[in-house]
N, C-alpha and C positions, 0 to 999 in steps of 0.2 A: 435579451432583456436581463437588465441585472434587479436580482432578490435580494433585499436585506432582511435579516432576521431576529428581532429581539428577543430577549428571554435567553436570549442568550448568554606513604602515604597512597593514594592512590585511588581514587577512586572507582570509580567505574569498570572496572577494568571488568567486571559483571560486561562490560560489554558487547558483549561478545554473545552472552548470553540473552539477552530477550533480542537481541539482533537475531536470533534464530529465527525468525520470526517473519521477517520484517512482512516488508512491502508490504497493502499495499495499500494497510495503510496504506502505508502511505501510499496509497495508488492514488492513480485517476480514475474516477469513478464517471469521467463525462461519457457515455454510449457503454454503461454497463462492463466497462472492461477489468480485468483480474488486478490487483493492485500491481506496482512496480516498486522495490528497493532494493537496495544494497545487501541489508539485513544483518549491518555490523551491531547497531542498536547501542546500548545506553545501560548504567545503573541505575539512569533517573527516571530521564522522560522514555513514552511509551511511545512515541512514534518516531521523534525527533532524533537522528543520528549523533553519537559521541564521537568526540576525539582520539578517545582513550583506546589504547589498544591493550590485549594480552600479554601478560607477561612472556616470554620465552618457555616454550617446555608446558605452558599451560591449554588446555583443554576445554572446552563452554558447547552443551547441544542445548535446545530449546525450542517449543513448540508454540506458536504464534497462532492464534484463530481470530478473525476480523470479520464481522458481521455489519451489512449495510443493508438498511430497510430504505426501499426507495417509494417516493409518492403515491399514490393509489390513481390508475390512469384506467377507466373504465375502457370495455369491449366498444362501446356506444362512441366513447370519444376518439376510441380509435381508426374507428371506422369511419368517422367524420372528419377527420386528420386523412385517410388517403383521399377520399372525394375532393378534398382543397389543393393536395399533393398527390398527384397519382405516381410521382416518379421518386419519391421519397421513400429513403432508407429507412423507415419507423417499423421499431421494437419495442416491448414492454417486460420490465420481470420484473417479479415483485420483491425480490431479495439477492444478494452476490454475500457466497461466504465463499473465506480466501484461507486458506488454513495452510498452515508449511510448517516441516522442520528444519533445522537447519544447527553444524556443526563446525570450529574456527578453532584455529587453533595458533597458538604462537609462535610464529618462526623465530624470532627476536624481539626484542624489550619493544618496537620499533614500529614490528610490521607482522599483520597478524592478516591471516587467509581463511578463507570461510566458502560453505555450499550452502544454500536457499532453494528446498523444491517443495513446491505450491499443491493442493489437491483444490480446485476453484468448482463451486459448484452455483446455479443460475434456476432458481424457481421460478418455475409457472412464466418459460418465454412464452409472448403472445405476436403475432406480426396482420396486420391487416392486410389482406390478400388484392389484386388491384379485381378493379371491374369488369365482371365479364361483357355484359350486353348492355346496351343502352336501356338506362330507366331501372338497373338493376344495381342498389347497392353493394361494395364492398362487404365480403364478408370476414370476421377474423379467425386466425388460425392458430389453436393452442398448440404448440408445440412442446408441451411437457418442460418436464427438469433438464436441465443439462450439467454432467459433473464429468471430472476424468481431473488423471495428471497433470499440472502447467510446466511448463521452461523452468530448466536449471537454470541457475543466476550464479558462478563462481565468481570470485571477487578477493580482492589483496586492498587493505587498509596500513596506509602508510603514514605514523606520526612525523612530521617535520620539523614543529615544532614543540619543544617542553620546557616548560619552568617548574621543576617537582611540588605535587601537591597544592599544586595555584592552577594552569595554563596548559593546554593541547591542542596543537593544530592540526591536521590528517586532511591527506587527500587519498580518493576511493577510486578506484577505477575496476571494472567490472567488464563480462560478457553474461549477454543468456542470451542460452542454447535452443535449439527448436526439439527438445526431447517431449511435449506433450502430446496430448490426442490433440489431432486437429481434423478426423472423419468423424465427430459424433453426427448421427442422424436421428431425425424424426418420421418413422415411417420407412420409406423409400427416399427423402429427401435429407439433403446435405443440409447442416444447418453453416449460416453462415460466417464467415471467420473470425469476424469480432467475439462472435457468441462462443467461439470454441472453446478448452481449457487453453489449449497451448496456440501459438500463434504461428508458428512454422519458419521464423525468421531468426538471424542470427541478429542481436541488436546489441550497442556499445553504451554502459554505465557508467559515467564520471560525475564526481562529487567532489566536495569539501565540507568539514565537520570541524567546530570550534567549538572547547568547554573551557568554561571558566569555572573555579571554585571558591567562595566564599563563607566558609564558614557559619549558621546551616545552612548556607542555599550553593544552587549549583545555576549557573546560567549554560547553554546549547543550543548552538545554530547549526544548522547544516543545509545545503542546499545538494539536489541531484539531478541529472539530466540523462534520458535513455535517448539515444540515436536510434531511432526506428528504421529498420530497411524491409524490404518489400518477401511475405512470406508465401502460407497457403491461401490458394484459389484469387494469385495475383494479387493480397491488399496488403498493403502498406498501413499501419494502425495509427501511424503519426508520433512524432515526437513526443516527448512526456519533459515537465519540469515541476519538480516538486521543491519547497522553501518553509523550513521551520524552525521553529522558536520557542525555546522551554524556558520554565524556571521550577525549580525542585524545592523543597523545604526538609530538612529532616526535621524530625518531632523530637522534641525533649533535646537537642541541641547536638553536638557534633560534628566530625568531618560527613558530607553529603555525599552519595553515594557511592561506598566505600562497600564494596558487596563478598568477594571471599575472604578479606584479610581478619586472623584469628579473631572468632567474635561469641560471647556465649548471648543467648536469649533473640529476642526480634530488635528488628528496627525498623521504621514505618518512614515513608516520604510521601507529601503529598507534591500533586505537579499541576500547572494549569502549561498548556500548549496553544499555540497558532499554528497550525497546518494548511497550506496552500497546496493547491493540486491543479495544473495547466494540461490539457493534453489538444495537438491540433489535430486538426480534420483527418480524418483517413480516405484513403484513395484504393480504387479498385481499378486497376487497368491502364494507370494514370490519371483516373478521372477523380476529382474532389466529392465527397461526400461534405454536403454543409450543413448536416443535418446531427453530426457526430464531433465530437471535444468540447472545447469548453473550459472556464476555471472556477474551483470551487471553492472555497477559506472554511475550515470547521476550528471551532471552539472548543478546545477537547480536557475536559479535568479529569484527573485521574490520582491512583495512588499507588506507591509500590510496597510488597510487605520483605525483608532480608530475615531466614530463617538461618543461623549458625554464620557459617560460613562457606556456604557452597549454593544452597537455593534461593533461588527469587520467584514471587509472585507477582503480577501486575495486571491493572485494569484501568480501560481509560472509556470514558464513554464522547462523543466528538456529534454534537452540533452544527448545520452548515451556516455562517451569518453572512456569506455571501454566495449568491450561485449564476455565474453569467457565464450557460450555454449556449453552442450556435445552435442556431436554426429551430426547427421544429425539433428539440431533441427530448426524449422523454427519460433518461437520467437524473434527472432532478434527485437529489437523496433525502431523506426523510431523518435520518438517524445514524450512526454508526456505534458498536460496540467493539473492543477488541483487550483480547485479555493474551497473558502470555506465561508459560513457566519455564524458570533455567536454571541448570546447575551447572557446575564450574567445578575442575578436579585437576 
């Protein structure tokens, strides 16, 4: 079922720095899962990947926290969701915060390398238990919090193309590594792999990222693509494709996101974004889950503040105005927040 919802020179080179950040966001948030990005990031936009890379010799760490409130899906409903489906993968949590730091650094004007490790934490999982006897309702089982370390994400951002202080082209290519928990338990019971922080699988990043700058605005595409392969407890989480779209403004006029070069006092940018998020089905055994991915589109405005020449602040708050999950799936999101700080040396 699809939801619509109303109410709804150099720039950058900061990029490096809220990129610390990334994922997951720009994530996919269809079946509750930890975000996924590159996590090269941007001077401007707060989800959307830049072009731009580090200068050579240059340094950017930064910490990214990304908060997602998802629908409110009572104990009641849940329980009446397995009696229709007894053989359905349904879960419920009332919130996914994706928190990472992450550190890039410049090998050349060109091509700049970076790490991304996640700390993902999952309120109040719930899962409806199937039926014991006949005439005897489903009951649901609160499974508490679930938090721990996620997957490293290493990655190399390569500009191909440059027109100085106009135009950047970049392609991204990545690994993340299976360095998370993926035994949290509830009780005596393993919870299951979706819900873990980390996922147990080696999976392949590839992207491309395009900035434009026009004087004060900055335009930003990027699009990314994780190749899933098959981790802990046999499941395979599904492919992921994420695609967005910024536009930046600086306030009081100027070159647009322009974030360590010599600068005294603030500079403030405001950004509105399009973020799309695809993730397919996941498989356990080889068998499909169709109860799990989905694509999501949020609406996200936000602002960045440049303090001197080294820190950035930023805040983007993101809307879903489209939401078309498979199946009975209960990720629907309600909200998302995500703020980031980076300094650059």
């Amino acid at each position: 079922m699809i939801t619509i919802r109303h109410g709804t020179t150099r720039v950058v080179r900061t990029a490096i720095v809220v990129a610390a950040l990334c994922a997951a966001s720009r994530g996919v948030h269809a079946g509750h899962t930890a975000s996924m990005g590159i996590g090269v990031g941007t001077a401007s936009p707060v989800n959307t990947e830049s072009a731009v890379t580090l200068p050579q010799g240059r340094w950017a760490v930064g910490v990214r926290t990304e908060y997602t409130n998802f629908e409110d899906f009572s104990d009641e409903a849940l329980a009446a969701l397995r009696e229709r489906n007894p053989e359905g993968g349904l879960d419920a949590v009332d919130s996914l915060l994706n928190a990472s730091i992450g550190g890039f650094y410049g090998i050349t004007d060109a091509f700049t390398l970076g790490l991304r490790l996640p700390y993902v934490r999952r309120d109040n999982l719930r899962e409806p238990e199937e039926e014991e006897g006949e005439g005897a309702g489903p009951e649901v089982a609160r499974l508490g919090n679930i938090d721990g370390i996620g997957d490293l994400v290493l990655f190399g951002q390569y500009r191909f193309f440059h027109v100085p202080d106009k135009q950047h082209a970049a392609i991204q290519l990545g690994v993340k590594m299976p360095t998370g928990d993926t035994d949290e338990r509830s009780g005596d019971e393993r919870i299951e792999a979706e819900q873990q922080p980390g996922t147990g699988s080696w999976d392949g990043v590839f992207g491309l990222a395009y900035t434009y700058w026009f004087s004060p605005f900055a335009f930003d595409a990027s699009v990314l693509y994780t190749l899933a392969t098959e981790g802990s407890q046999d499941t395979e989480l599904g492919d992921a494709f994420n695609y967005n779209f910024a536009l930046s403004y600086r306030l009081g006029g100027g070159q647009q996101g322009v974030f360590y070069a010599p600068r005294q006092g603030l500079a403030w940018d405001l950004i509105v974004e399009l973020n799309g998020e695809w993730r397919d089905k996941l498989e356990v055994d080889d068998l499909e889950d169709p109860d799990f991915g989905g694509h999501v589109l949020y609406f996200s405005p936000g602002a960045r503040l440049t303090i001197g020449s080294n820190w950035t602040f930023a805040v983007s708050g993101g809307v879903p105005v489209v939401t078309d999950l498979n199946g009975t799936n209960l990720a629907d999101p309600d909200f998302r927040i995500i703020g980031s700080v980076g300094l650059s040396f």
